[in-house]
mmCIF file of the C-alpha atoms, coordinates in Angstrom:
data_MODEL
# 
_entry.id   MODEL 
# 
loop_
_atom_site.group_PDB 
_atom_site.id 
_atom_site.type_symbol 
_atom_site.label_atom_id 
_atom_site.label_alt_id 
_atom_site.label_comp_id 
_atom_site.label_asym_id 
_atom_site.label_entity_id 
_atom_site.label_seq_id 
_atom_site.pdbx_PDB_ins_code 
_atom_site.Cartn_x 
_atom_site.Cartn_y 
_atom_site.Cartn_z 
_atom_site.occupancy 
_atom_site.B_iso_or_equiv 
_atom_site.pdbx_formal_charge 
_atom_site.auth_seq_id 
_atom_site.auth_comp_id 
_atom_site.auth_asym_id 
_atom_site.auth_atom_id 
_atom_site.pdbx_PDB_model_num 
ATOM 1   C CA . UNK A 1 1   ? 118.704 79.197  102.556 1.00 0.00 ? 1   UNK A CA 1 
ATOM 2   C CA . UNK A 1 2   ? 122.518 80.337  102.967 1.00 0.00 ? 2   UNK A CA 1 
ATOM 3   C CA . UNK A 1 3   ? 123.743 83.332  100.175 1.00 0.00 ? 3   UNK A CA 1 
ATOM 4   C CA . UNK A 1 4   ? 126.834 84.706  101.554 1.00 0.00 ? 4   UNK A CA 1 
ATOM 5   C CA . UNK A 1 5   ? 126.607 89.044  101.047 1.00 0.00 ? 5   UNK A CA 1 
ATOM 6   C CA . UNK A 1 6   ? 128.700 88.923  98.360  1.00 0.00 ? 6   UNK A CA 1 
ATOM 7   C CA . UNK A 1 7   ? 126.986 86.592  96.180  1.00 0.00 ? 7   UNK A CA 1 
ATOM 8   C CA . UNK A 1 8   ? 123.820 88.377  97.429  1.00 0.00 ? 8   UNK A CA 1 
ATOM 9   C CA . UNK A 1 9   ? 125.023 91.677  96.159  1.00 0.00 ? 9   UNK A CA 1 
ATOM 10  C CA . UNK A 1 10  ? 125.613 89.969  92.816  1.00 0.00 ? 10  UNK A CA 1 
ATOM 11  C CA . UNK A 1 11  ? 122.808 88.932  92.560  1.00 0.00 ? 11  UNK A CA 1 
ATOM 12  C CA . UNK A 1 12  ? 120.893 92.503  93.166  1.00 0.00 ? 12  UNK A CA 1 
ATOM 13  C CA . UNK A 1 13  ? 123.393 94.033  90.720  1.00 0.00 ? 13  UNK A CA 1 
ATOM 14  C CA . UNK A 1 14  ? 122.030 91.490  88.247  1.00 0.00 ? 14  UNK A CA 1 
ATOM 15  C CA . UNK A 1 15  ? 118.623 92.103  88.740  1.00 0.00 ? 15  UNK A CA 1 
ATOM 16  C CA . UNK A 1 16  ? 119.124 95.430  87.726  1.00 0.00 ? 16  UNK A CA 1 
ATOM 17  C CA . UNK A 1 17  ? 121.995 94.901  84.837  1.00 0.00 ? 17  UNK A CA 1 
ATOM 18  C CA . UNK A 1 18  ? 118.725 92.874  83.116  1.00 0.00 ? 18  UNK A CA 1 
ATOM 19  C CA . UNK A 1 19  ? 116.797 96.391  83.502  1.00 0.00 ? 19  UNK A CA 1 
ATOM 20  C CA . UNK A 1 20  ? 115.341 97.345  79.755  1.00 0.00 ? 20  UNK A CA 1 
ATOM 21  C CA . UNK A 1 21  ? 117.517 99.965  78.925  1.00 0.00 ? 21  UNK A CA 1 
ATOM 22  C CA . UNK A 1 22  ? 114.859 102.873 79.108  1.00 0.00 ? 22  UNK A CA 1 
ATOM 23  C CA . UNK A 1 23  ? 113.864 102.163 82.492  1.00 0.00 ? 23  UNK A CA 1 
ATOM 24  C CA . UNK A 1 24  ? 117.983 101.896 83.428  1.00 0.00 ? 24  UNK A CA 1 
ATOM 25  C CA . UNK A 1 25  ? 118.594 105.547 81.894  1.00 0.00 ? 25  UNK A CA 1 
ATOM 26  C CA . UNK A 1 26  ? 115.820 106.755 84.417  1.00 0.00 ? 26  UNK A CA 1 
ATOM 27  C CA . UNK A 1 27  ? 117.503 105.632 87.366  1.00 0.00 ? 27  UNK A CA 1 
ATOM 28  C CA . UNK A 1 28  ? 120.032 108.539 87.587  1.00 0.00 ? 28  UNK A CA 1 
ATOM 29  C CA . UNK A 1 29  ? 119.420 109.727 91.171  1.00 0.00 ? 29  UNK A CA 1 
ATOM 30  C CA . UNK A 1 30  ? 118.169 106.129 92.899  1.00 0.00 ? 30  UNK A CA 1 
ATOM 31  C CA . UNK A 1 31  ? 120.819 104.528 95.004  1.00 0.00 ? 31  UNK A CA 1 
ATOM 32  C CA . UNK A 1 32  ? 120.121 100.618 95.222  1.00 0.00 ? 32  UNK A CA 1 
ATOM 33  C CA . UNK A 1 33  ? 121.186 99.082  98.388  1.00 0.00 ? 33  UNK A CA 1 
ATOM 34  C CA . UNK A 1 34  ? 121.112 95.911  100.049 1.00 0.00 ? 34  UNK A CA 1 
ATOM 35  C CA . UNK A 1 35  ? 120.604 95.787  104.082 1.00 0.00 ? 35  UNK A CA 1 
ATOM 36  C CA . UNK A 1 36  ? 120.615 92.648  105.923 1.00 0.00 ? 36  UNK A CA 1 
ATOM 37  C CA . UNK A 1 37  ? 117.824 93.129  107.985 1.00 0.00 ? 37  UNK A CA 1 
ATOM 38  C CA . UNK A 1 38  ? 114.706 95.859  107.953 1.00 0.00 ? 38  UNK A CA 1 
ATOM 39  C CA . UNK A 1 39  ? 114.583 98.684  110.617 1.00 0.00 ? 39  UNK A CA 1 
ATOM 40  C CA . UNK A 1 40  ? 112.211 97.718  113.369 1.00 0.00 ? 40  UNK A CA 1 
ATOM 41  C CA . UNK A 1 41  ? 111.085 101.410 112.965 1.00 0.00 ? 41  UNK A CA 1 
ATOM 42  C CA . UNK A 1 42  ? 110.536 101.003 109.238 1.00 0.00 ? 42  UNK A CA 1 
ATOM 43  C CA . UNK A 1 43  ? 108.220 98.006  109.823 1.00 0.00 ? 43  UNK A CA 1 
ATOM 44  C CA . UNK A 1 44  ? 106.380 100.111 112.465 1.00 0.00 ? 44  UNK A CA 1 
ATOM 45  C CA . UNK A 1 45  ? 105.391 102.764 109.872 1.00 0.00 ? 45  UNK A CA 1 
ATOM 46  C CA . UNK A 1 46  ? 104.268 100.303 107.254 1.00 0.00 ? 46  UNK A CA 1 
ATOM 47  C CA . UNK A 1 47  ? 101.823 98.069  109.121 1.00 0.00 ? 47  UNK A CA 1 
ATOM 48  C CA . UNK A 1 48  ? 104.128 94.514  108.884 1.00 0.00 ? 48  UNK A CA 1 
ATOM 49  C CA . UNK A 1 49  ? 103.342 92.345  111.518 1.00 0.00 ? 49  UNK A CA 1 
ATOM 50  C CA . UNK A 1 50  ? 105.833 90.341  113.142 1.00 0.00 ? 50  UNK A CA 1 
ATOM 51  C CA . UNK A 1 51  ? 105.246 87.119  111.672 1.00 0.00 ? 51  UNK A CA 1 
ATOM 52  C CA . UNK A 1 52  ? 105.241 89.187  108.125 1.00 0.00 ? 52  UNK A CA 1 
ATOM 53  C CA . UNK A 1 53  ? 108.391 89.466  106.140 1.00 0.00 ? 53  UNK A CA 1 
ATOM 54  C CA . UNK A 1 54  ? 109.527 92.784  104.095 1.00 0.00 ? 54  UNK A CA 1 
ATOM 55  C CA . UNK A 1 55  ? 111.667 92.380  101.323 1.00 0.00 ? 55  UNK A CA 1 
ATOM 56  C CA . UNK A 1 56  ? 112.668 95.479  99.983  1.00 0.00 ? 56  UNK A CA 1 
ATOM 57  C CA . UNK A 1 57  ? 111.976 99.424  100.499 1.00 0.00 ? 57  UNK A CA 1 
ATOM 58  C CA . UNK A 1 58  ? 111.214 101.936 98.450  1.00 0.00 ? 58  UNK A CA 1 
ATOM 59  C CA . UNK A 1 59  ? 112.337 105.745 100.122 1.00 0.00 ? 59  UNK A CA 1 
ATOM 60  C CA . UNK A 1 60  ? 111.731 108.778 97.861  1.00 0.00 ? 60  UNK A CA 1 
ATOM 61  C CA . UNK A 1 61  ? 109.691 111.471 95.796  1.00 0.00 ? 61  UNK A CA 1 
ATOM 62  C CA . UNK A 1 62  ? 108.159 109.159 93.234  1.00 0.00 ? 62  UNK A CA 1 
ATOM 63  C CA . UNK A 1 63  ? 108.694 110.256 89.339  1.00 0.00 ? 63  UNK A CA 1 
ATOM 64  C CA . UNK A 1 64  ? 105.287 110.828 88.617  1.00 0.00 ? 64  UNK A CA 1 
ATOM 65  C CA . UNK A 1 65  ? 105.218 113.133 91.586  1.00 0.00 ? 65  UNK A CA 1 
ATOM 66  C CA . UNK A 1 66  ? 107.662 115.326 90.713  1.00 0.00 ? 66  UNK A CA 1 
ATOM 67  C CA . UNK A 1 67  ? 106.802 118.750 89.452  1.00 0.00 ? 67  UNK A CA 1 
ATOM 68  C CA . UNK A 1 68  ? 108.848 121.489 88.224  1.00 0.00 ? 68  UNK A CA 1 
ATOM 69  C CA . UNK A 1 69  ? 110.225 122.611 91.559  1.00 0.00 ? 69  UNK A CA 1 
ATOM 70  C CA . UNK A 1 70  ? 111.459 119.501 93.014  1.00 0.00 ? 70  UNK A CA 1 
ATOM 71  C CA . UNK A 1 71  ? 115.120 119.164 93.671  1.00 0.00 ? 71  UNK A CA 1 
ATOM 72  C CA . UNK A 1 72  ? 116.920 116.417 95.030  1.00 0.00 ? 72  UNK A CA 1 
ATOM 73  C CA . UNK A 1 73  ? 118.940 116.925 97.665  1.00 0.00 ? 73  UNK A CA 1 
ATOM 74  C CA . UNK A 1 74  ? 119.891 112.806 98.517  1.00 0.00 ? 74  UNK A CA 1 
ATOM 75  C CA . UNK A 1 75  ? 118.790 110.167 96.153  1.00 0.00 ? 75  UNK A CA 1 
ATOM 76  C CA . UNK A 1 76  ? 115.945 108.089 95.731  1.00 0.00 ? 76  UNK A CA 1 
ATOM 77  C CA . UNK A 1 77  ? 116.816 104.874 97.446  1.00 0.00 ? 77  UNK A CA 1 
ATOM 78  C CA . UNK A 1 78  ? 115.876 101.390 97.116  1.00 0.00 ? 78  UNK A CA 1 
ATOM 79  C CA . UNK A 1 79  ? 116.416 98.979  99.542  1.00 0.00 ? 79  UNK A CA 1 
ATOM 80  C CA . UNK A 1 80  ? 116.958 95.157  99.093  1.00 0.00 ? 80  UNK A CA 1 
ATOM 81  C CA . UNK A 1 81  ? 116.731 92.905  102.466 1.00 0.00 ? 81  UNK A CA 1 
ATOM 82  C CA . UNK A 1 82  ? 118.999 90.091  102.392 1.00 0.00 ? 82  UNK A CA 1 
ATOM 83  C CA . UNK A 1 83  ? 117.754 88.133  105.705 1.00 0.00 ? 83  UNK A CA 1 
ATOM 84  C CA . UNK A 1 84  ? 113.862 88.431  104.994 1.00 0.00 ? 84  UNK A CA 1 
ATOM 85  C CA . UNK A 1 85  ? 114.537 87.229  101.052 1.00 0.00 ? 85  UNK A CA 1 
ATOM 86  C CA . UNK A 1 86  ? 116.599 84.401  102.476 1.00 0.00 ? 86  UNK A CA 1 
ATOM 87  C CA . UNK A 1 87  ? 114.168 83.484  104.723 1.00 0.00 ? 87  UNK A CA 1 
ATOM 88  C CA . UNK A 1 88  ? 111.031 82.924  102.447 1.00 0.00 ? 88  UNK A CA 1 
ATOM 89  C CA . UNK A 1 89  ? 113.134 80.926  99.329  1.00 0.00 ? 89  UNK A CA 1 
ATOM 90  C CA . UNK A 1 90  ? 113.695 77.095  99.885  1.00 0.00 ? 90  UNK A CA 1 
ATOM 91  C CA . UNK A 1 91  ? 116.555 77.217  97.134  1.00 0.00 ? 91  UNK A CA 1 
ATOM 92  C CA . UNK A 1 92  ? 118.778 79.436  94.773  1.00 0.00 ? 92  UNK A CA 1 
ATOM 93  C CA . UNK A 1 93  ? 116.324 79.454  91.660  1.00 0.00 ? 93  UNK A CA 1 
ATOM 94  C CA . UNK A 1 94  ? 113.895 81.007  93.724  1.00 0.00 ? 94  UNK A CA 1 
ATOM 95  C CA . UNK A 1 95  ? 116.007 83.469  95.810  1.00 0.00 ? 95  UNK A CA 1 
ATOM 96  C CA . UNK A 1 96  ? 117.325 84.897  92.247  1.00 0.00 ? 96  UNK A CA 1 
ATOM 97  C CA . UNK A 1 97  ? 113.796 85.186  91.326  1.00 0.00 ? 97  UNK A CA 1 
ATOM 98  C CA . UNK A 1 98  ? 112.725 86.845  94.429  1.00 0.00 ? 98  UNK A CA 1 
ATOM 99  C CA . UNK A 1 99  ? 115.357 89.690  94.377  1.00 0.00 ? 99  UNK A CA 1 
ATOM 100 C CA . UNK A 1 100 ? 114.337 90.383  90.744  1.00 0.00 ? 100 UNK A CA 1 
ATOM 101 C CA . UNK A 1 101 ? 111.220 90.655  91.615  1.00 0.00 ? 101 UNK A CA 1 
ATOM 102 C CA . UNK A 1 102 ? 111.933 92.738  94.422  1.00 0.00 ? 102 UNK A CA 1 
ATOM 103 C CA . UNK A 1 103 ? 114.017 94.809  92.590  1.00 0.00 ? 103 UNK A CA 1 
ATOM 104 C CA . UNK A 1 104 ? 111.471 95.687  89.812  1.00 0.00 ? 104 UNK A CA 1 
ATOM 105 C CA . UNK A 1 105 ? 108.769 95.888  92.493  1.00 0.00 ? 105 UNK A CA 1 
ATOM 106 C CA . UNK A 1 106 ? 110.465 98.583  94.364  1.00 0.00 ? 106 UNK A CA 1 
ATOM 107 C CA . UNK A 1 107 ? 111.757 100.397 91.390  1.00 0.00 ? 107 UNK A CA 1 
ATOM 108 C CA . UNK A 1 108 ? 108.059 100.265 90.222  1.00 0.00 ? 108 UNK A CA 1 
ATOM 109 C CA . UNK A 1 109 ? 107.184 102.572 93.233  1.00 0.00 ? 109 UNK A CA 1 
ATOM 110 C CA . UNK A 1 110 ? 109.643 104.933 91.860  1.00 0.00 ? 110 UNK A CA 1 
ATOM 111 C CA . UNK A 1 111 ? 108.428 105.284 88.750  1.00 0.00 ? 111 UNK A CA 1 
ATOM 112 C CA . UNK A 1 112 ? 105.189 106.190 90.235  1.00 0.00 ? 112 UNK A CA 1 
ATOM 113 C CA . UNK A 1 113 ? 103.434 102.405 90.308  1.00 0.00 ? 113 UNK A CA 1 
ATOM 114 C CA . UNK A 1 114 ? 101.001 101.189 92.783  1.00 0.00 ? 114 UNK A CA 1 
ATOM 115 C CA . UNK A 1 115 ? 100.895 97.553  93.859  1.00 0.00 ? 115 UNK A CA 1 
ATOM 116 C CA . UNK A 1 116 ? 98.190  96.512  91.717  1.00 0.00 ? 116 UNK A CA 1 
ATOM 117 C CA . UNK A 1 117 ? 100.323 98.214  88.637  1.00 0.00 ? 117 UNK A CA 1 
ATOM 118 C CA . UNK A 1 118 ? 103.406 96.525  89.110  1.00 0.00 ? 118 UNK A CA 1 
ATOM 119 C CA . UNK A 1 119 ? 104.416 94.236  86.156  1.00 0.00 ? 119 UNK A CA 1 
ATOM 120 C CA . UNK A 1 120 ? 104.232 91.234  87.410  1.00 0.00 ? 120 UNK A CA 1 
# 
């Protein structure tokens, strides 16, 4: 499946315009990015295997972990990853699906959600 970056950016932005508006107003300090490709590094730490794909990245202090004391010094950040996403959709419908999903999966783990709590 071919998205050029652009359209791929779009299409993240999207994902989280069609955020319910509480959720959206909680999202303050969370930088959403998209990166082409996960660090090898990254994949290390979480267990993927090489013939597994990861599609997006959650890096931060989750809400519900917060306490009183916590400052942020960077944001939260969420990371989308354009190649892997590409590589698992056969067409369009479901690469737009996919980066929703992705997107409200990762945000999930900043509000605090574990895999079997995500919404979907």
């Amino acid at each position: 499946m071919r998205i050029p970056p652009e359209e791929f950016e779009a299409l993240v932005e999207q994902a989280l315009a069609g955020l319910p508006e509480e959720f959206a107003d909680l999202l303050e300090n969370v930088a959403v990015m998209v990166e082409d490709e996960p660090d090898p590094e990254d994949l290390e730490a979480l267990g993927i295997e090489p013939d597994e794909e990861l599609f997006g990245l959650y890096q931060g202090v989750p809400l519900a972990d917060r306490d009183t004391f916590y400052q942020a010094a960077m944001p939260d950040r969420v990371i989308i990853y354009r190649g892997p996403i590409l590589r698992g959709c056969d067409n369009r419908r479901q690469v737009i699906r996919e980066v929703r999903d992705t997107v409200v999966h990762e945000l999930g783990h900043h509000f605090g959600l574990d895999e079997d709590d995500m919404p979907y």
